[in-house]
N, C-alpha and C positions, 0 to 999 in steps of 0.2 A: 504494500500500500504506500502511495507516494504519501509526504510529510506534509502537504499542503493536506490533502485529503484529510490525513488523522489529525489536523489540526481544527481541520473545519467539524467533523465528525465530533471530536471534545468539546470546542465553545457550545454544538447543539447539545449534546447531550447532557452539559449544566447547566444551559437554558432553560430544557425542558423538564430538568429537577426543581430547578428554584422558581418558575415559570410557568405550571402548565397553562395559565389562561391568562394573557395579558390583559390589563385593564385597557379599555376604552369608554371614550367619551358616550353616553345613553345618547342612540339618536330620539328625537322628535317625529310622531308621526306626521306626514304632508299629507294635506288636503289632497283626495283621490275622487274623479268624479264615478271612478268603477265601486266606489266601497257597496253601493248597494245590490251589488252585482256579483258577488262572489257564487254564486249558487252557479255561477256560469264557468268557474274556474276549474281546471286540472287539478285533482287531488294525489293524483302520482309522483310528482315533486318533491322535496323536502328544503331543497335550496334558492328556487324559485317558484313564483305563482304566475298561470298563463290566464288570462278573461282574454273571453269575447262577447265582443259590446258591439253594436255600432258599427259592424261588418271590421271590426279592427282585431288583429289579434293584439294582445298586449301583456308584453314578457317583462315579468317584473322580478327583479334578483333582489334576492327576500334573503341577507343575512343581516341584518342590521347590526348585531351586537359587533361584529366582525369590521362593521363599516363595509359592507356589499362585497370585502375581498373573495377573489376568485379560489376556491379550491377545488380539490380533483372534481370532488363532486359536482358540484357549481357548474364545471366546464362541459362536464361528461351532460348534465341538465339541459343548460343551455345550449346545443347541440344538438337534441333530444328534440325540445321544443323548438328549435331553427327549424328545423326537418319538417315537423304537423305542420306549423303555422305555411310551408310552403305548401303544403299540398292541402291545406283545408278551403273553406268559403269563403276568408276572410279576403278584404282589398289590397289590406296592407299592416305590416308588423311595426310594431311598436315593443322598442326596449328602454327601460328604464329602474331606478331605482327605489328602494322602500326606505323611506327614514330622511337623514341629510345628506347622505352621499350616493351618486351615482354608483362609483364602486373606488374602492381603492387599491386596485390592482389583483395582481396576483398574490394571493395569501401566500406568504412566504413561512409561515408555518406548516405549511405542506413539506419542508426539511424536518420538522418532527416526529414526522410518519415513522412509525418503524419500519424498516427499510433494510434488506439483507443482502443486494446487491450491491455493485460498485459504484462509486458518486458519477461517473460516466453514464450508467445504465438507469442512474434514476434521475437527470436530466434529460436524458432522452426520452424517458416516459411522462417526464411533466413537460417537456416541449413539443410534445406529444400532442398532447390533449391542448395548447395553446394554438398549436397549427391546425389543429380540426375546426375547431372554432372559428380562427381567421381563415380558413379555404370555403369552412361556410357561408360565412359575412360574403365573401367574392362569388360564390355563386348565387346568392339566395334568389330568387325567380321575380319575388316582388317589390314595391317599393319596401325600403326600409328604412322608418325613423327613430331617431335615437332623442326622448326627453330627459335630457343631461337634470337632473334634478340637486344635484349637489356637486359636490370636489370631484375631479376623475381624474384618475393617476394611473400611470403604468398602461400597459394593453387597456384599460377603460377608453384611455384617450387616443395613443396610438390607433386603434379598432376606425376612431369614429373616421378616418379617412375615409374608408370603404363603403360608410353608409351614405346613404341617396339627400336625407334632411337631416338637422340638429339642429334643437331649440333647446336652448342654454336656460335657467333662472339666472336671475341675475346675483344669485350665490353662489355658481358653478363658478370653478375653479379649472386649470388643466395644464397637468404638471407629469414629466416622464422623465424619473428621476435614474436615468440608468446609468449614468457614469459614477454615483456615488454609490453604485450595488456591481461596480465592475459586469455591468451588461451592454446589453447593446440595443439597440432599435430593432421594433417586431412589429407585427400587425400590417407589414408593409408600409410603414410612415417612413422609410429610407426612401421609398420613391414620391409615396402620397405627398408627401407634408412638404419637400423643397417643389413639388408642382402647383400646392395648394396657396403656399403661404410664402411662398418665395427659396431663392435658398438660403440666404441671409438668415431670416429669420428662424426656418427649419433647422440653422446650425445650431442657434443661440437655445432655442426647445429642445432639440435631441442630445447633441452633444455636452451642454453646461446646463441644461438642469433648468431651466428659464420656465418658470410659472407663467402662463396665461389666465388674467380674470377672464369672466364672460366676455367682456366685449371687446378685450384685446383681439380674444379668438374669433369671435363675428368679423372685427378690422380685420385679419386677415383670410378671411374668407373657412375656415375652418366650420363656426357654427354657423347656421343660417339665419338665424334672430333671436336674439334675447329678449325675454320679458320678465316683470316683477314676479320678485316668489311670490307673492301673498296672490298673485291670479294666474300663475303660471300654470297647474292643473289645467280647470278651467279654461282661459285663453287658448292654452294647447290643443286640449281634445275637443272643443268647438273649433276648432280649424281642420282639422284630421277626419271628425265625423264628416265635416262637410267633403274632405276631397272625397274620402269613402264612400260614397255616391255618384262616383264618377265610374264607369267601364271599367269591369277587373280585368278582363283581359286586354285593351287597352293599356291600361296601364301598364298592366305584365311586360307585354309585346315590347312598348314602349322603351321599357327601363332597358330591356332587355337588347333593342336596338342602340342606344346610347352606349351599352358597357360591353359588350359583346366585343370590340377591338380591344381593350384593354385588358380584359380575364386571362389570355393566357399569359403577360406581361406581369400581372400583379401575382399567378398563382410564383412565375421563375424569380420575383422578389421575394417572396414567401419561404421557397425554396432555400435560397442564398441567405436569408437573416439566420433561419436555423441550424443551417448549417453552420452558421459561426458561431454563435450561441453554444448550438455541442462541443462546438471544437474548442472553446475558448472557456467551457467550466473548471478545465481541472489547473487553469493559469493562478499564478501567482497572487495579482491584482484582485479578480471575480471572487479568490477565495478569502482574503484578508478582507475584503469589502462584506462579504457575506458574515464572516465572523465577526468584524464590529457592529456592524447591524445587531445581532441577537446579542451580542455583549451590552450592547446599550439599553435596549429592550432588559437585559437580564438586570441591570442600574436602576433601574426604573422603581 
């Protein structure tokens, strides 16, 4: 076993002695105009909740305690629910979050799995499950909107390139902190984000860590409008209901004519981020990043 390895392997495993639940911040429930509508919701989930309302499906990542972070399960869900919401009645999907944050990335407490393979083989299985998810997002058939409801960090943000709309609160945040976790760029934001937002500015987000508020990301073309939290629900899904009235297959066709040049383009970036991502876990940098991570966590 290389010494980086048993190095990283030790900081977790006194992490997860002195640590097993770290504390967070209690979210606040947001104003949902589906609340009276659950009877319409997916009860096979446990990580997310799926309604349909309004010809809309709407995939809601329900860990709040967690701050919405992505773990296996989560991914393996959401994937799950990508798939129906493509082939059901609905117009068009809808992602969002429960509480005050979109999501906060990948749960990086997925290193406290117990785990009997090699830190090679078990980044490959959790970049795994991040690349099903982004090949999803690039293919999905229908429109898809993303109601940014809080902070988004890590693949929450990266992700939003590939969707079609995004309506920001004006509390959303959007920050991809991977040079301080010795990572790299995913979700395809190596190509999305210098076409989206310039390259300038995609250096100063991907590479240094540069927080976007709501309306930085609007200015750069990233979200597609911002509105106040206290009517953002509301505002949102009385705009959605209404496009959801318009031709589903139409729209289908539609999206589907627009992005059809660029899917095999976005799957060969998808391709190339994980690949270096695997190839760059068992590095010096990724590892000492990762262990101060949970060392500070374990301060806490």
């Amino acid at each position: 076993m290389m010494e980086f390895e048993r190095t990283l392997k030790e900081s977790i495993d006194n992490f997860s002695k002195e640590k097993q639940d770290i504390h967070l911040v209690p979210c606040m429930a947001s104003s949902d105009p589906t609340k009276q509508s659950r009877k319409n919701s997916h009860s096979k989930y446990e990580t997310i909740e799926v309604v349909y309302l309004d010809n809309i499906t709407k995939i809601i990542l329900k860990r709040p305690e967690k701050k919405n972070a992505f773990s296996f399960q989560m991914y393996k869900e959401t994937v799950s629910a990508l798939d129906d919401a493509g082939q059901d009645d609905s117009v068009l999907t809808v992602v969002t979050g429960q509480g005050d944050y979109f999501s906060s990335g990948n749960d990086l407490n997925n290193y406290l799995r117990n785990y009997t393979g090699s830190l090679e083989e078990m980044v490959k299985d959790t970049t795994g499950l991040v690349r099903n998810l982004v090949c999803k997002v690039i293919d999905f058939p229908k429109p898809l909107v993303a109601m940014v409801n809080g902070p988004a960090i890590g693949i929450a943000t990266t992700i939003l390139g590939l969707f079609d709309l995004v309506y920001a609160s004006d509390k959303a945040t959007f920050n991809t902190p991977f040079s301080k976790l010795g990572q790299h760029p995913e979700g395809c934001s190596s190509y999305t984000f210098p076409r989206i937002m310039g390259l300038a500015k995609a250096t100063e987000v991907l590479l240094f860590n540069k927080m976007l508020t709501a309306r930085e990301a609007c200015n750069v073309g990233l979200v597609t409008e911002v509105f106040p939290d206290a009517t953002f629900q509301k505002e949102v899904w009385s705009r959605l209901s209404i496009y959801a009235t318009l031709p589903k297959n139409c729209l289908a066709l539609s999206k589907q004519l627009i992005r059809s040049e660029g899917k095999e383009k976005l799957h060969a970036v998808c391709d190339k981020e994980f690949e270096l991502l695997a190839k760059r876990a068992n590095s010096e940098d990724s590892i000492n990043a990762i262990k101060q991570f949970f060392q500070r966590k374990a301060n806490l």
